[in-house]
LUMMI-973105 format. One line per field, with one value per residue: x, y, z of N, C-alpha, C in turn; residue in three letters. Coordinates in nm, 2 decimals. Example, Ala and Ser with C-alpha at 12.3 -4.5 7.8 and 13.67 -1.06 7.14 Angstrom:
npx: (1.32_1.28);
npy: (-0.57_-0.22);
npz: (0.78_0.71);
capx: (1.23_1.37);
capy: (-0.45_-0.11);
capz: (0.78_0.71);
cpx: (1.32_1.29);
cpy: (-0.33_0.00);
cpz: (0.78_0.79);
residuo: (ALA_SER);
REM end
This chain:
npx: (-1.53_-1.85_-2.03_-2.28_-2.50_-2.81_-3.12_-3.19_-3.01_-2.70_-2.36_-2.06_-1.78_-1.51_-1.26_-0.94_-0.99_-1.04_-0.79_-0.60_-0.78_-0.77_-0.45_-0.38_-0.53_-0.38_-0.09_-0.20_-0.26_0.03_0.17_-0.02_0.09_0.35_0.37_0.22_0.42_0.60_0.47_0.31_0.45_0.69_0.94_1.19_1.16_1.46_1.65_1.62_1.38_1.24_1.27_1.14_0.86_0.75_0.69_0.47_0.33_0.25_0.12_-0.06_-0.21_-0.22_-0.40_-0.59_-0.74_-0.75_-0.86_-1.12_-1.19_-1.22_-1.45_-1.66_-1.73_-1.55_-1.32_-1.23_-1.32_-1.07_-0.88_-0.82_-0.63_-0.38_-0.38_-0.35_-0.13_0.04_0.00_0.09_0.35_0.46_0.44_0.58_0.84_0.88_0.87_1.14_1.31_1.29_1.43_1.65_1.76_1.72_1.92_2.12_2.14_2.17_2.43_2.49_2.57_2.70_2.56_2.36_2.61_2.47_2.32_2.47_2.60_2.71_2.61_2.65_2.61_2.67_2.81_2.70_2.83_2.86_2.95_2.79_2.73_2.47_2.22_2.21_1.93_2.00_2.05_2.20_2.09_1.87_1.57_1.40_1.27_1.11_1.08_1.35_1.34_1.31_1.15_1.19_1.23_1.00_0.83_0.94_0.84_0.54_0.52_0.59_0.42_0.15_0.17_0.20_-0.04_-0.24_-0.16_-0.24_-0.50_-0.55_-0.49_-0.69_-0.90_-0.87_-0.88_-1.13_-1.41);
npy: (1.83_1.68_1.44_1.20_1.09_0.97_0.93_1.22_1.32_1.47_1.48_1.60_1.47_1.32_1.57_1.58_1.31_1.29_1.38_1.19_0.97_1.04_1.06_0.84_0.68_0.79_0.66_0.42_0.40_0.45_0.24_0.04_0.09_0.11_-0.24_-0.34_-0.19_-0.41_-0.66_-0.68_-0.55_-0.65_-0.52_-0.62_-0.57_-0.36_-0.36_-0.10_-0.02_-0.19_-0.08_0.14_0.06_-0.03_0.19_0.36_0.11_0.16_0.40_0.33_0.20_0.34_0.58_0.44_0.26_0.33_0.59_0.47_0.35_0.58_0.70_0.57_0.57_0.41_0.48_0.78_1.06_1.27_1.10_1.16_1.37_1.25_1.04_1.13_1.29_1.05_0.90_1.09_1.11_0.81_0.91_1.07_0.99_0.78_0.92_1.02_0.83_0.78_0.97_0.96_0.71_0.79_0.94_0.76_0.60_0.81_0.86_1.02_0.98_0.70_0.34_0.14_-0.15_-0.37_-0.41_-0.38_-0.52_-0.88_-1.18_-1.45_-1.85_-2.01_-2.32_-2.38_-2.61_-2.54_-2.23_-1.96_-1.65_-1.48_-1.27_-0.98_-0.75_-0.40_-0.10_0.12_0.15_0.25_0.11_0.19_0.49_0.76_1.05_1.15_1.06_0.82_0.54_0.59_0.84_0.95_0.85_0.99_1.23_1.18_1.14_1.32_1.51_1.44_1.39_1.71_1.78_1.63_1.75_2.02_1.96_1.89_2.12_2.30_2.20_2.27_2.50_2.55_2.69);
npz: (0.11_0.03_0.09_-0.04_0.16_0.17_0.02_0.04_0.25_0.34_0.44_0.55_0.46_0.70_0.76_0.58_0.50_0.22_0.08_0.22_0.04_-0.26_-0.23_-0.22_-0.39_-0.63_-0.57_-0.55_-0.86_-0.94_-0.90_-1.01_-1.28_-1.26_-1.21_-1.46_-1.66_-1.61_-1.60_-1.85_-2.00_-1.99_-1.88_-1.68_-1.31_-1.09_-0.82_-0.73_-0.82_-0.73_-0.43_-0.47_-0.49_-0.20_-0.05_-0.20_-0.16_0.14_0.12_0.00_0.14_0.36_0.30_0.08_0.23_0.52_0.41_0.39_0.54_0.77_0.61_0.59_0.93_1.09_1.18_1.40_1.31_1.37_1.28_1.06_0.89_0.98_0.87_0.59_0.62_0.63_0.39_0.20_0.29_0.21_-0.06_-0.11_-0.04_-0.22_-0.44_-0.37_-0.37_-0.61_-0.73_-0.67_-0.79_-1.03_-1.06_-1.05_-1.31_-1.50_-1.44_-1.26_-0.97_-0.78_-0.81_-0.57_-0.51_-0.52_-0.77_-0.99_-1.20_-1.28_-1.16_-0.98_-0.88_-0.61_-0.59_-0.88_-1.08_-1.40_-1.45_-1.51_-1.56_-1.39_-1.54_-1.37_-1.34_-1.43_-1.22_-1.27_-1.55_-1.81_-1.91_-2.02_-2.15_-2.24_-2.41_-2.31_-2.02_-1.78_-1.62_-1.31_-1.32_-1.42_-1.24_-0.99_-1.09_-1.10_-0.85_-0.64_-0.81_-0.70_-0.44_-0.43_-0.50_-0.28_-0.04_-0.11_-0.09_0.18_0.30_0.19_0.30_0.59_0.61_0.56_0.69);
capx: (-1.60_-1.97_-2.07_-2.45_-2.59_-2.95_-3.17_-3.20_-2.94_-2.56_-2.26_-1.96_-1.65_-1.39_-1.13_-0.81_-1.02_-1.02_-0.68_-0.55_-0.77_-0.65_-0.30_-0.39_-0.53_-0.26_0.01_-0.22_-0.24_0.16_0.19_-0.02_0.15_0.50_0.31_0.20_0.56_0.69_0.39_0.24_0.57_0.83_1.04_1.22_1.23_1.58_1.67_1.59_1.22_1.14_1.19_1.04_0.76_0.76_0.59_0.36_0.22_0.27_0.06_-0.20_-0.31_-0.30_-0.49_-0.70_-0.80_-0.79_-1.00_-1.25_-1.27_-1.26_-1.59_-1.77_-1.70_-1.50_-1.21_-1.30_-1.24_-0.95_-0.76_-0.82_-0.52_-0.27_-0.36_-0.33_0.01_0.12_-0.03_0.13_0.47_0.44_0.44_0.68_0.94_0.89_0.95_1.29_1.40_1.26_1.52_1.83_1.74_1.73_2.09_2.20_2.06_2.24_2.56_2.56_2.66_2.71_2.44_2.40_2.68_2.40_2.22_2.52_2.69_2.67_2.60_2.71_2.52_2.79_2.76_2.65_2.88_2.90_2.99_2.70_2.69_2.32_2.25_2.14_1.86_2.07_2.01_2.23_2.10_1.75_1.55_1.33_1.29_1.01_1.16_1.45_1.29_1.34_1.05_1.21_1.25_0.88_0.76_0.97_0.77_0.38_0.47_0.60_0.26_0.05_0.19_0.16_-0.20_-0.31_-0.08_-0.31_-0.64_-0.54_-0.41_-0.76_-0.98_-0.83_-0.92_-1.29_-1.50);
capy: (1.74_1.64_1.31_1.18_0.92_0.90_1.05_1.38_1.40_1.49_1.49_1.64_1.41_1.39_1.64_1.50_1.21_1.30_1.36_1.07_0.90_1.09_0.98_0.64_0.64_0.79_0.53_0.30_0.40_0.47_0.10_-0.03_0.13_0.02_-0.38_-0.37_-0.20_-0.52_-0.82_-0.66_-0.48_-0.72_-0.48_-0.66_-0.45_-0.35_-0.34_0.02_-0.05_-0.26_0.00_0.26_0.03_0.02_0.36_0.33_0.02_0.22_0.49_0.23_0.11_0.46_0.67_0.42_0.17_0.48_0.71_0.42_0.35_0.70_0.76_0.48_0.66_0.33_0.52_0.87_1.18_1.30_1.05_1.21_1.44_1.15_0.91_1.21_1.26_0.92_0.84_1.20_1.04_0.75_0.96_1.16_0.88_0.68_1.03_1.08_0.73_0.81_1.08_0.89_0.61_0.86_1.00_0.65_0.59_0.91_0.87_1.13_0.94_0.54_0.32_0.05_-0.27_-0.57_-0.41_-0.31_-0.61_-1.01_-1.23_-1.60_-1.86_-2.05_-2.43_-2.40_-2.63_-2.43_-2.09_-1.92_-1.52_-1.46_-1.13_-0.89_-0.66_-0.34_-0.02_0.22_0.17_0.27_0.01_0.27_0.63_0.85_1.20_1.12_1.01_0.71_0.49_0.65_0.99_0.95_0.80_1.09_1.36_1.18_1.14_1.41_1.62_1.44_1.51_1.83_1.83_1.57_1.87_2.11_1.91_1.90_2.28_2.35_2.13_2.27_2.66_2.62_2.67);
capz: (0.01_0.05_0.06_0.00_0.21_0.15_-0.11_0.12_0.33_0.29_0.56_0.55_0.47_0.73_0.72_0.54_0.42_0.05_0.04_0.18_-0.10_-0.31_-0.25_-0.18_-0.51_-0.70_-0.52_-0.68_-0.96_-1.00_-0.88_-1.13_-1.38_-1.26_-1.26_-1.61_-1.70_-1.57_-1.67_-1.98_-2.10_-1.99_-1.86_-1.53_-1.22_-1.07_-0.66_-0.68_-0.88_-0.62_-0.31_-0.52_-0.48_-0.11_0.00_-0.25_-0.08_0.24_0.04_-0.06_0.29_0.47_0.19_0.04_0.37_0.60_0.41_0.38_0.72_0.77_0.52_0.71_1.08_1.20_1.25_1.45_1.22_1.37_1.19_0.91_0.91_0.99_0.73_0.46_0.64_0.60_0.28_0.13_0.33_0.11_-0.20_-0.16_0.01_-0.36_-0.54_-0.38_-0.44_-0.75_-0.79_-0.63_-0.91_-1.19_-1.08_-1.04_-1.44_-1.58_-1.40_-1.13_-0.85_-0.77_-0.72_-0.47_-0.58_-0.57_-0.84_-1.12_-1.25_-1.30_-1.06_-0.95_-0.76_-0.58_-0.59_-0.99_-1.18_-1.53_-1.44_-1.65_-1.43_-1.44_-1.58_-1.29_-1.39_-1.37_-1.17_-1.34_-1.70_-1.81_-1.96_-2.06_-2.15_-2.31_-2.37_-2.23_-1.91_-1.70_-1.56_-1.19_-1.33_-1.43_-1.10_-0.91_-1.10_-1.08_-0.73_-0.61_-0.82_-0.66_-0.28_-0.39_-0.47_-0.18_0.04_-0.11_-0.05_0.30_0.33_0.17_0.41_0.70_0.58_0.55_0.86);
cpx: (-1.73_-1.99_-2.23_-2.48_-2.69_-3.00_-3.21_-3.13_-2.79_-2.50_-2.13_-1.81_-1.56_-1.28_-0.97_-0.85_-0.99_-0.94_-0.60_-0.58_-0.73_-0.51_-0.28_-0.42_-0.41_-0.16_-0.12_-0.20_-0.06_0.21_0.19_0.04_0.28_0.50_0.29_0.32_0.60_0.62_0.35_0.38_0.70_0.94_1.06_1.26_1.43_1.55_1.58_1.40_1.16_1.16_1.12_0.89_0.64_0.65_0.50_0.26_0.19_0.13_-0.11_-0.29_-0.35_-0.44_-0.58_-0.82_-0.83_-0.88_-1.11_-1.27_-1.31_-1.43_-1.71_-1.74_-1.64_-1.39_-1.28_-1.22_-1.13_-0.86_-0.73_-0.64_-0.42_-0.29_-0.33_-0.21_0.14_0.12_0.07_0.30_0.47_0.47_0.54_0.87_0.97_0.94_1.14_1.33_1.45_1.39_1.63_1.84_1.78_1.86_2.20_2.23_2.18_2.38_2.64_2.58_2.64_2.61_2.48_2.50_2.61_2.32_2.32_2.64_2.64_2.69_2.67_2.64_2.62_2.74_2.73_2.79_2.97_2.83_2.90_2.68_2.52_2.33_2.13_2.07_1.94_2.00_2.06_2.21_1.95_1.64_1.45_1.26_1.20_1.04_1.27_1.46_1.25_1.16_1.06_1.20_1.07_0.79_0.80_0.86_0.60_0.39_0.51_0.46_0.19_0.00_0.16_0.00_-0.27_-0.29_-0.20_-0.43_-0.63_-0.54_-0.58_-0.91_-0.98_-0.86_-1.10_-1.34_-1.56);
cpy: (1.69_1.49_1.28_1.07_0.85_1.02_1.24_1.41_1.38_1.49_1.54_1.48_1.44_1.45_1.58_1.37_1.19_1.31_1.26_0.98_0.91_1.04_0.86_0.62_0.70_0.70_0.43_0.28_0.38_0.30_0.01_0.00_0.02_-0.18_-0.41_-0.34_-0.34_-0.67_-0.77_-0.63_-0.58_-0.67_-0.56_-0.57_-0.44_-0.34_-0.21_0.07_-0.07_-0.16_0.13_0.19_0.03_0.11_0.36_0.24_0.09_0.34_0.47_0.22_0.29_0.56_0.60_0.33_0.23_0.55_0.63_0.37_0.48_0.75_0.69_0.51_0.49_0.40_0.68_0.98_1.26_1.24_1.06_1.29_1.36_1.06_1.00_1.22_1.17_0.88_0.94_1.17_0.96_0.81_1.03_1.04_0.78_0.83_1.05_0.96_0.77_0.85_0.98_0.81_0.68_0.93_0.90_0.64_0.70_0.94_0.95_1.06_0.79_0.51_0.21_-0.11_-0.40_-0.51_-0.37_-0.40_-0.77_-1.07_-1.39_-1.63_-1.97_-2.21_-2.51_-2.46_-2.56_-2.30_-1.98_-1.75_-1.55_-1.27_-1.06_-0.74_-0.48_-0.22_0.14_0.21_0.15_0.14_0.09_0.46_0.67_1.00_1.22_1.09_0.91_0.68_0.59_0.77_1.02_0.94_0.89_1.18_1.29_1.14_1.27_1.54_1.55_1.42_1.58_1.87_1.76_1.70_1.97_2.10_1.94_2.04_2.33_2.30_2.21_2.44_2.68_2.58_2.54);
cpz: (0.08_0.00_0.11_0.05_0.20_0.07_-0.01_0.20_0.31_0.45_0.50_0.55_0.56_0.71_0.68_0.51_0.25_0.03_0.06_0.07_-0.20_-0.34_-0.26_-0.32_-0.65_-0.64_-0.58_-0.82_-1.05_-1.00_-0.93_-1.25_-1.39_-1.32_-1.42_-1.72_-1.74_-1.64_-1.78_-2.07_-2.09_-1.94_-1.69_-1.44_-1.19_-0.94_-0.65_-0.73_-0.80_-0.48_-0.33_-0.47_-0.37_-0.04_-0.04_-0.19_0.06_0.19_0.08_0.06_0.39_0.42_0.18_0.16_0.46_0.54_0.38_0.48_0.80_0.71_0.59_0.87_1.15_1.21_1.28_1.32_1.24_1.37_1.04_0.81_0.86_0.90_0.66_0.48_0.58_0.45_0.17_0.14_0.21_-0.03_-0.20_-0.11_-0.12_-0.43_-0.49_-0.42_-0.57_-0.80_-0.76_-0.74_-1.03_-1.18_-1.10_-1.24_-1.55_-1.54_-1.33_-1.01_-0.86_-0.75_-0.59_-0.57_-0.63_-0.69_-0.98_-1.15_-1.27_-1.20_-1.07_-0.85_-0.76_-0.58_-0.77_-1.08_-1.27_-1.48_-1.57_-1.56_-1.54_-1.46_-1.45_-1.37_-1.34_-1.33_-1.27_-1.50_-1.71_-1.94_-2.08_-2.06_-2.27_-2.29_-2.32_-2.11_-1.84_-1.67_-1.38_-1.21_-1.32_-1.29_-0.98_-0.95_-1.07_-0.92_-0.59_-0.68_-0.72_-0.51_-0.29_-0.40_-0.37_-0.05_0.02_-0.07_0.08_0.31_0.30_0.26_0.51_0.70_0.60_0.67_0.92);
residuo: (UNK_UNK_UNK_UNK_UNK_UNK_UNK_UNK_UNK_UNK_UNK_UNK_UNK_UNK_UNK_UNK_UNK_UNK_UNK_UNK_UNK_UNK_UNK_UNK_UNK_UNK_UNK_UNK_UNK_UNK_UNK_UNK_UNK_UNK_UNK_UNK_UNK_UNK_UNK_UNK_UNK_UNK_UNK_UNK_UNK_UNK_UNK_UNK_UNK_UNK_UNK_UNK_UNK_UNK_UNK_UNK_UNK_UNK_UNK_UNK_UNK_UNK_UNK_UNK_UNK_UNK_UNK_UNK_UNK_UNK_UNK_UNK_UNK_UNK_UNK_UNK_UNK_UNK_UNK_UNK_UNK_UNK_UNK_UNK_UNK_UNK_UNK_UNK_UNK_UNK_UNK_UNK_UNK_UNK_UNK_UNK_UNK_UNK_UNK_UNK_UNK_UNK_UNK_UNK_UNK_UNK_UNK_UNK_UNK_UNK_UNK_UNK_UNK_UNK_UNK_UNK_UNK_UNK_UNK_UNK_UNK_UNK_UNK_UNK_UNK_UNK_UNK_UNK_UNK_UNK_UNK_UNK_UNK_UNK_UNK_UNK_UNK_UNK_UNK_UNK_UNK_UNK_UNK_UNK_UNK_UNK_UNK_UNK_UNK_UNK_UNK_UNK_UNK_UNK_UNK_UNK_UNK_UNK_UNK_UNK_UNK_UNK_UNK_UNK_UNK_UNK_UNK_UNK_UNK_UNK_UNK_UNK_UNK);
REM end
């Protein structure tokens, strides 16, 4: 990728810059999604929402804060690589949740106990359980597809095209 700096002269982006932003910016974007889910839509996360969330921020800081210290030469170009690494890490570490969530959701295997039942807060008087936002039950589904199911597949694509950014960086002379 070419990047212009002054009206006549161009430089070369470092290598695995654009993909970590790239990823950096898709983990933002999936991020904000999930936020507006939650403040605009109302839907309340679950345990497993919130470490989907996780990596993403992991995502966020190596992709997007990396490849712009990278673009401005405070970090040396052969950190280029490793932040796309990490940032591509990140994406694909929320996609598998992703998936463990969406087996939890459809009833292929157990999920974790603090997230699938009512709760008690000990001390309280009248015995009222609070309703725990649950893991195994979808609050929401488009096509028959979960918020996690969804957030497995846009993060797992778009490992594979930050993957490919990289793979295709690292070919040209």
């Amino acid at each position: 990728m070419t990047v212009r700096v002054a009206p006549n002269e161009t430089r070369e982006m470092p290598s695995g810059a654009a993909a970590a932003i790239f990823a950096g910016t898709a983990s933002l974007l999936l991020l904000g999604g999930a936020l507006a889910f939650q403040y605009l839509g109302g839907l309340a996360p679950c345990e497993m929402c919130i470490w989907q969330r996780w990596p993403h921020g992991f995502a966020i800081a190596a992709g997007l804060v990396g490849g712009a210290l990278l673009s401005s030469d405070i970090l040396p170009p052969n950190w280029g690589r490793i932040l796309a690494f990490a940032a591509i890490g990140g994406l694909m570490i929320s996609g598998a949740i992703g998936i463990f969530h969406a087996g939890v959701e459809w009833k292929l295997w157990p999920g974790p106990s603090a997230c699938t039942g009512f709760g008690y807060v000990p001390g309280q008087e009248n015995f009222k359980p609070l309703q725990i936002v649950r893991c195994d039950e979808a609050q929401w589904r488009l096509f028959g597809i979960s918020l996690a199911g969804y957030n497995a597949i846009f993060s797992f694509a778009a490992a594979i095209a930050a993957a490919s950014m990289l793979r295709s960086s690292k070919a040209r002379p």
